[in-house]
C-alpha positions in Angstrom: -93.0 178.3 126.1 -92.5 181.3 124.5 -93.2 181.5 120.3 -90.3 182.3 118.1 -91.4 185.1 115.4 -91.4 182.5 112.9 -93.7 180.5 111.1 -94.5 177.2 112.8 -95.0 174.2 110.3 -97.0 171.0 111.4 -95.5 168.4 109.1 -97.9 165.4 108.8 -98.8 163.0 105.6 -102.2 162.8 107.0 -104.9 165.8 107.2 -106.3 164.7 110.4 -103.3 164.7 112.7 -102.4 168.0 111.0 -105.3 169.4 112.5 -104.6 167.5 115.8 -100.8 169.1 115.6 -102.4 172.8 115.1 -105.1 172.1 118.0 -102.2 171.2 120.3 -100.2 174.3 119.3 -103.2 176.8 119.5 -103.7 175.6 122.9 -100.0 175.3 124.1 -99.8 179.1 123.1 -103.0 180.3 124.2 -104.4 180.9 121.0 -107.6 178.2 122.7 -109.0 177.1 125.8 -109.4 173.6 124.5 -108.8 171.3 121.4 -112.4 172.0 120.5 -111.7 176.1 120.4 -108.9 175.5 118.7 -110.6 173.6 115.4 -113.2 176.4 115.8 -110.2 178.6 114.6 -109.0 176.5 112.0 -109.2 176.9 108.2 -108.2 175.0 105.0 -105.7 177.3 103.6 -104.1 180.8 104.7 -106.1 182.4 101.2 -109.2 182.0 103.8 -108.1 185.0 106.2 -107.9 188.7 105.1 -103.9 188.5 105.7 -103.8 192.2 106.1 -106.6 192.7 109.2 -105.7 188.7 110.7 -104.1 188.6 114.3 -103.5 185.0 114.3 -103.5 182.2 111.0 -104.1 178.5 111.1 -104.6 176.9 108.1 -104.1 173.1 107.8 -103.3 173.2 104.1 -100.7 175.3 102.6 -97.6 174.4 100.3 -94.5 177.4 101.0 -93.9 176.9 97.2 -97.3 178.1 95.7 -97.2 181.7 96.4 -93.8 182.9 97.4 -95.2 186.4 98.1 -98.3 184.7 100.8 -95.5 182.5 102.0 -93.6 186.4 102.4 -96.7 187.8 104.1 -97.0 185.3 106.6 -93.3 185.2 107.3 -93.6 188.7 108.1 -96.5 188.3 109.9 -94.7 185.9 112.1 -91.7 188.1 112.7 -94.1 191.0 113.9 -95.0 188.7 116.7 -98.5 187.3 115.1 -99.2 183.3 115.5 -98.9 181.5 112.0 -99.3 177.9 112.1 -99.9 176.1 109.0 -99.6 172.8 108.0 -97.8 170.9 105.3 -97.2 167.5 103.9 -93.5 168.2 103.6 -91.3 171.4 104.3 -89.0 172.0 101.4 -85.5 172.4 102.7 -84.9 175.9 101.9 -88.1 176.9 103.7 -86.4 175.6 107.1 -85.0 178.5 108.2 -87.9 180.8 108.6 -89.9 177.7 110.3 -90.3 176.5 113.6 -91.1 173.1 112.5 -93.2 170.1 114.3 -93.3 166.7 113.2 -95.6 164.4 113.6 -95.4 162.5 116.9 -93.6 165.2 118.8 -96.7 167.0 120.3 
């Protein structure tokens, strides 16, 4: 399945199938080998890469509202072809265009 050059949002309540929703996408894209690679490549928030060197970002904790111009960075990032996945507790509704969104339960 080819990526769309935008960001792709795992929507979950709950931390643990956030991660489990960014494992399956890092694998599904060939970001990982296996579920296990994937959570190698996993961090907490997008503030732990260097945004300007990173070829790939999964963070499993990032609100789109905190930092509009991070939330800009990775958008752009994302458009230039570079896999952003991060994960939320809820997408704000005018953050829905520039997300490829994934609820929970439908990988």
């Amino acid at each position: 399945m080819p990526k769309q050059n935008k960001i792709i949002v795992c929507v979950a309540t709950d931390d643990t199938e956030r991660r489990r929703m960014i494992q399956r996408l890092a694998v599904k894209f060939g970001l990982a080998l296996t579920a296990g690679d994937a959570n190698k490549l996993i961090k907490q928030t997008p503030y732990d890469y260097d945004l300007s060197e990173a070829y790939q970002v999964l963070a499993l904790n990032y609100n789109l509202n905190t930092s509009p111009s991070t939330t800009h960075q990775l958008y752009r990032m994302a458009t230039q072809g570079i896999a952003v996945i991060v994960g939320v507790k809820k997408l704000q509704t005018q953050y829905e265009f520039m997300s490829e969104t994934y609820y929970q339960g439908e990988i």
